[in-house]
ChimeraX commands (.cxc) that place a marker at each C-alpha (Angstrom):
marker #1 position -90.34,12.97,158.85 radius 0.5
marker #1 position -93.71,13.09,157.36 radius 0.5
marker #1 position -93.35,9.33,155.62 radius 0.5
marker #1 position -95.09,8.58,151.96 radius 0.5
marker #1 position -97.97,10.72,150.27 radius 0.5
marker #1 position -99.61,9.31,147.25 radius 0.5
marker #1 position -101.73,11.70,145.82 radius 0.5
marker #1 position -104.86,9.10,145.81 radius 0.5
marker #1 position -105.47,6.45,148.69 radius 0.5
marker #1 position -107.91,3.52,148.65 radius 0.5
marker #1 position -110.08,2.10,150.71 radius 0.5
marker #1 position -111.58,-2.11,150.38 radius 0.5
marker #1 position -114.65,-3.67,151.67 radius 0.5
marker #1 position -117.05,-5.79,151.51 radius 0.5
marker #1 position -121.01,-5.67,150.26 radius 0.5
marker #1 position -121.82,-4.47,154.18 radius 0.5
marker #1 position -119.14,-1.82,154.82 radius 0.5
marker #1 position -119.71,-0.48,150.81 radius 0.5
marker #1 position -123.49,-0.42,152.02 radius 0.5
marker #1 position -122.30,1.83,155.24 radius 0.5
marker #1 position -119.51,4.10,152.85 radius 0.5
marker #1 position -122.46,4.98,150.52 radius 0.5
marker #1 position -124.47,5.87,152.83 radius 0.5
marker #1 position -122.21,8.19,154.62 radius 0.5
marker #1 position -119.47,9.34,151.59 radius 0.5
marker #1 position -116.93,8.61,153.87 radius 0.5
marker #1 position -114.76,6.37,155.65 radius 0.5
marker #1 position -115.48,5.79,159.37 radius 0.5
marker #1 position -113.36,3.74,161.90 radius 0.5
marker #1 position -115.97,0.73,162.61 radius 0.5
marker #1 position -115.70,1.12,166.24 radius 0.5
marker #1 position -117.59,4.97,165.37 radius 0.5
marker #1 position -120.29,3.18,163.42 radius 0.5
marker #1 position -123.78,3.32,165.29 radius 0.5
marker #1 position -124.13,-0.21,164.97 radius 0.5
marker #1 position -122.38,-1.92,168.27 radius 0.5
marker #1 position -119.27,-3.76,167.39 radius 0.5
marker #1 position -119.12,-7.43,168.89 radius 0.5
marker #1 position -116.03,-9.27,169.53 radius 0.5
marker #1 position -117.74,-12.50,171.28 radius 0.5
marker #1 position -116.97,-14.52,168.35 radius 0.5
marker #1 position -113.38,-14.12,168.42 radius 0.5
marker #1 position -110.94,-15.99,170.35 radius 0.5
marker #1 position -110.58,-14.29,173.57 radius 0.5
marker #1 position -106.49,-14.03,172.71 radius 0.5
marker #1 position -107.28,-11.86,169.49 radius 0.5
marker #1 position -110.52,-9.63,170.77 radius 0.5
marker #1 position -108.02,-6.50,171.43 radius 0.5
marker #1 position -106.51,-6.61,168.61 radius 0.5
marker #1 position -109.67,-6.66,166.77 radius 0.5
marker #1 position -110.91,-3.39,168.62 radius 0.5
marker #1 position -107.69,-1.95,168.11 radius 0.5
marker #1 position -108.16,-2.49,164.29 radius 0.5
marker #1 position -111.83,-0.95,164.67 radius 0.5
marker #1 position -110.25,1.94,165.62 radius 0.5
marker #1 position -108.83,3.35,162.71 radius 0.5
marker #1 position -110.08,3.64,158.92 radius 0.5
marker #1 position -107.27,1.82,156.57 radius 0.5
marker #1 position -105.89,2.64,153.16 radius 0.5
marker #1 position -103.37,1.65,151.04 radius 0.5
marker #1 position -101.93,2.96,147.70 radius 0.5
marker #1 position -102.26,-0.14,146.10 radius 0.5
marker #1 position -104.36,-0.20,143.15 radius 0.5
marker #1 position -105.88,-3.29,142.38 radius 0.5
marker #1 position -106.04,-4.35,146.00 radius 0.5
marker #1 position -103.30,-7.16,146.84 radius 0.5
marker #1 position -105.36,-9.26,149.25 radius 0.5
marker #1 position -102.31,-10.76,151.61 radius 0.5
marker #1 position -100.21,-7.54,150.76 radius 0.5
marker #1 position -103.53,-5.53,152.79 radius 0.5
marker #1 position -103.79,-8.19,155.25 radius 0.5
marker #1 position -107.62,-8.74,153.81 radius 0.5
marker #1 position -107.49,-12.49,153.98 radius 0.5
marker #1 position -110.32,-14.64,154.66 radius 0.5
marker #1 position -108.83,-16.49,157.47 radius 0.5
marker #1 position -111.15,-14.96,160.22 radius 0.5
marker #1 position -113.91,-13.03,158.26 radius 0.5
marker #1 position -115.80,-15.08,154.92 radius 0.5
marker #1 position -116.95,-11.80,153.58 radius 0.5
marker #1 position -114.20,-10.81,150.45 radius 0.5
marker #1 position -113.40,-7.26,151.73 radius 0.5
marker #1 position -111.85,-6.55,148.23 radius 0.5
marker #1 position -114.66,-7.01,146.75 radius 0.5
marker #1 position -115.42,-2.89,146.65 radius 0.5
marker #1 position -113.23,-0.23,146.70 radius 0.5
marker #1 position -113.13,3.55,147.24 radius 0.5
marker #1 position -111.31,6.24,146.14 radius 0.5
marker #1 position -110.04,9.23,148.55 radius 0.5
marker #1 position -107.87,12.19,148.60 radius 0.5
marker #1 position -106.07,12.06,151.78 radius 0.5
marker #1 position -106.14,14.78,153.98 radius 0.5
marker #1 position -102.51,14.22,155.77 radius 0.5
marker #1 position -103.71,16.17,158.74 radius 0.5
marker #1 position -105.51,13.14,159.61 radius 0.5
marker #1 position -103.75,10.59,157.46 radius 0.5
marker #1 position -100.82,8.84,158.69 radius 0.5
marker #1 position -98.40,6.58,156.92 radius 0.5
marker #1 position -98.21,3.05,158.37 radius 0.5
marker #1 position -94.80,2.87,159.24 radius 0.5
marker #1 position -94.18,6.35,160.69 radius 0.5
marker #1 position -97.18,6.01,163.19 radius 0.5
marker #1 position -96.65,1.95,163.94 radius 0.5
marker #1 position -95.15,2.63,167.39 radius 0.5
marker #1 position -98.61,3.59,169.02 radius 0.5
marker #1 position -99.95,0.94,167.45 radius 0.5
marker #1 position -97.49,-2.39,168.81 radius 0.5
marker #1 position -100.74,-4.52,169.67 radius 0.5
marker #1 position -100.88,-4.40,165.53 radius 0.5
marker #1 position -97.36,-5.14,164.89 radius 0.5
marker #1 position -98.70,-8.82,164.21 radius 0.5
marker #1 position -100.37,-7.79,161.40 radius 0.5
marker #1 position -97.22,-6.96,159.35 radius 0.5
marker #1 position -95.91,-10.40,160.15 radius 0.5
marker #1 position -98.44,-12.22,157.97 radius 0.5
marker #1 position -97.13,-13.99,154.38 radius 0.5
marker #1 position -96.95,-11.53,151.88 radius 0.5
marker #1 position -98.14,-8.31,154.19 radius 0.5
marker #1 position -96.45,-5.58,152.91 radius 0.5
marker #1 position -97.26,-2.56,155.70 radius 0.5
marker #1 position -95.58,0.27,153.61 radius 0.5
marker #1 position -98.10,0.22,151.19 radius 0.5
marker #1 position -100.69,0.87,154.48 radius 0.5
marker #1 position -102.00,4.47,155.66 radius 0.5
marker #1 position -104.55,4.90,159.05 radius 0.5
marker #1 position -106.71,7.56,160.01 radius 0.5
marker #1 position -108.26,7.78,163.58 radius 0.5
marker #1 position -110.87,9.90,161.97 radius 0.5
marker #1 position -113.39,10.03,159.13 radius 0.5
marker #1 position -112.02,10.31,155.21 radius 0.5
marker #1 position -114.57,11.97,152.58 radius 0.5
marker #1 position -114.62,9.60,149.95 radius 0.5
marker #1 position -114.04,10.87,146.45 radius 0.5
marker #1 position -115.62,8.18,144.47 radius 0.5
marker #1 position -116.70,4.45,144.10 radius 0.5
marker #1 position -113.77,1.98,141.93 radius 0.5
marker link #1:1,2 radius 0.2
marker link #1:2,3 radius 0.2
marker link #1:3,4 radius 0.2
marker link #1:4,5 radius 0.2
marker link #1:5,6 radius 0.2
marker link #1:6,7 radius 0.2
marker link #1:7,8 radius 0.2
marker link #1:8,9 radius 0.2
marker link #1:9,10 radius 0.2
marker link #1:10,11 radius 0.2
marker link #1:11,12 radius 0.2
marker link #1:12,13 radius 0.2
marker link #1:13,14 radius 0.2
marker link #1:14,15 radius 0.2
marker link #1:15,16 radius 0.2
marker link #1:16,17 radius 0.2
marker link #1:17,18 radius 0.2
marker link #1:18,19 radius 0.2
marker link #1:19,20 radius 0.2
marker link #1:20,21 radius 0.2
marker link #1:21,22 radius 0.2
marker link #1:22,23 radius 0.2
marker link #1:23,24 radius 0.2
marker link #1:24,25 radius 0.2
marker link #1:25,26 radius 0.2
marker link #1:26,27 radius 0.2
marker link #1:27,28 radius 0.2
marker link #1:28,29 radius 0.2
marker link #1:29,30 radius 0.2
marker link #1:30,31 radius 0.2
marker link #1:31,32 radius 0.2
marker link #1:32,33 radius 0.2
marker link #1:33,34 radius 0.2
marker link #1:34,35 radius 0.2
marker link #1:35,36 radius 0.2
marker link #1:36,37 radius 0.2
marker link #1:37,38 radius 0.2
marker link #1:38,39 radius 0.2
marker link #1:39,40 radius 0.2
marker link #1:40,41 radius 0.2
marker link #1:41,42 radius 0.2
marker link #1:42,43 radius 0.2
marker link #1:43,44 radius 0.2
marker link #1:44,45 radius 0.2
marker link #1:45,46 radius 0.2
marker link #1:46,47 radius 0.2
marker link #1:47,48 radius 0.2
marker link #1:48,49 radius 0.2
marker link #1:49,50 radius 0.2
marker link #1:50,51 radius 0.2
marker link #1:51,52 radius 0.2
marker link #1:52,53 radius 0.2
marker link #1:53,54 radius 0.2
marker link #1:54,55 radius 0.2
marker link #1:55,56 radius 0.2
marker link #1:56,57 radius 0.2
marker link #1:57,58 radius 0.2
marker link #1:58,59 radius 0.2
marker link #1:59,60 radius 0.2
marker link #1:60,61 radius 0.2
marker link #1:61,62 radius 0.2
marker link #1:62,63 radius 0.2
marker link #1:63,64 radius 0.2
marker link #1:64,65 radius 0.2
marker link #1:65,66 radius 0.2
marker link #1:66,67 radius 0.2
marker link #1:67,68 radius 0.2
marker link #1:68,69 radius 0.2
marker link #1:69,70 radius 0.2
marker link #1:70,71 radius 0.2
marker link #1:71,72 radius 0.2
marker link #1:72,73 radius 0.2
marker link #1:73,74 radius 0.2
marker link #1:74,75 radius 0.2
marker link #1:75,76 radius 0.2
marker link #1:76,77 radius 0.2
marker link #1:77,78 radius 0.2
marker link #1:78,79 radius 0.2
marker link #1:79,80 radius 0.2
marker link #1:80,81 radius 0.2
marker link #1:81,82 radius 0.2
marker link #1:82,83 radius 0.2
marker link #1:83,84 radius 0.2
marker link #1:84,85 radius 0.2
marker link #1:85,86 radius 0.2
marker link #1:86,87 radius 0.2
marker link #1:87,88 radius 0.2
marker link #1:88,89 radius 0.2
marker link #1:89,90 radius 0.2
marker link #1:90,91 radius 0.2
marker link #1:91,92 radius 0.2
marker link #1:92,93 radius 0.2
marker link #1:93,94 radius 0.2
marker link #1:94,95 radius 0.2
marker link #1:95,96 radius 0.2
marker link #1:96,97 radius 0.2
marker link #1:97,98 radius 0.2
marker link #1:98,99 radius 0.2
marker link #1:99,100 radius 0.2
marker link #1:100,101 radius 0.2
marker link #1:101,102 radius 0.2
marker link #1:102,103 radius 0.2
marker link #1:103,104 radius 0.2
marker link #1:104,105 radius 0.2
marker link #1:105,106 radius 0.2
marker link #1:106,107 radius 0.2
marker link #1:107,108 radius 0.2
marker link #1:108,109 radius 0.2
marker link #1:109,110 radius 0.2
marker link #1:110,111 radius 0.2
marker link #1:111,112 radius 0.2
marker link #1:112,113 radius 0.2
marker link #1:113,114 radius 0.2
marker link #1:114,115 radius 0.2
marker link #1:115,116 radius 0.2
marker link #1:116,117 radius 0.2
marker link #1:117,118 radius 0.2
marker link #1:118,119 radius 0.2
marker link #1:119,120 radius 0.2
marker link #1:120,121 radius 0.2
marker link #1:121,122 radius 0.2
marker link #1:122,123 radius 0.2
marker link #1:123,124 radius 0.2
marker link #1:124,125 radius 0.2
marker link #1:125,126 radius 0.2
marker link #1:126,127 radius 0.2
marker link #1:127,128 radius 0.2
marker link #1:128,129 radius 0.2
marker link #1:129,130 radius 0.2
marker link #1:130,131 radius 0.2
marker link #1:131,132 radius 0.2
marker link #1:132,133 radius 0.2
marker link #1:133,134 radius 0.2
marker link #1:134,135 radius 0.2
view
């Protein structure tokens, strides 16, 4: 079972990750960016998690984003990663749907568990997505 395919997936961020998409025309997992990724100001309890996260690019079908339906809250990060957003054309050879892949994935399973999270609508990529345009 292959799961959901929208034709059109999007991608939210804030001012620095929109800064890093332009720059590239595509979506990157953050732990592939050049710039090192530090977890020091995390609890120690939720630093895996956090890598895990950096390791995959995110997308969701949902168009205008939902903020707690995403999981974008502000509850550990100030910036307001809705605040851009980015069109792409999935290429399902890289593109998984949320719940069909989940299982690898069980450190995450908290996220789904979050007031008004609503994981069908998400889609993860290991690898870089071209981006077909800015929202």
């Amino acid at each position: 079972m292959t799961g959901r395919r929208p034709s059109r997936l999007f991608h939210y961020t804030c001012f620095h990750g929109a800064t890093k998409i332009r720059d590239d025309d595509s979506i990157r997992p953050a732990n592939s960016l050049p710039e090192k990724l530090t977890y020091a100001m995390l609890p120690p309890e939720t630093q895996d998690t956090a890598k895990a996260i950096a390791g995959l690019c995110w997308f969701t079908d949902l168009n205008p984003p939902d903020r707690d339906a995403l999981g974008l809250t502000m509850l550990s990060l100030t910036c307001d990663r809705t605040s851009f957003g980015f069109e792409v054309i999935p290429d399902w050879r890289v593109v998984q749907w949320w719940p069909i892949v989940r299982r690898n994935y069980k450190i995450l399973w908290p996220l789904e568990t979050h007031d008004g999270a609503m994981p069908a609508h998400w889609f993860v990529s290991e690898h870089p997505v071209k981006v077909l345009g800015e929202l």
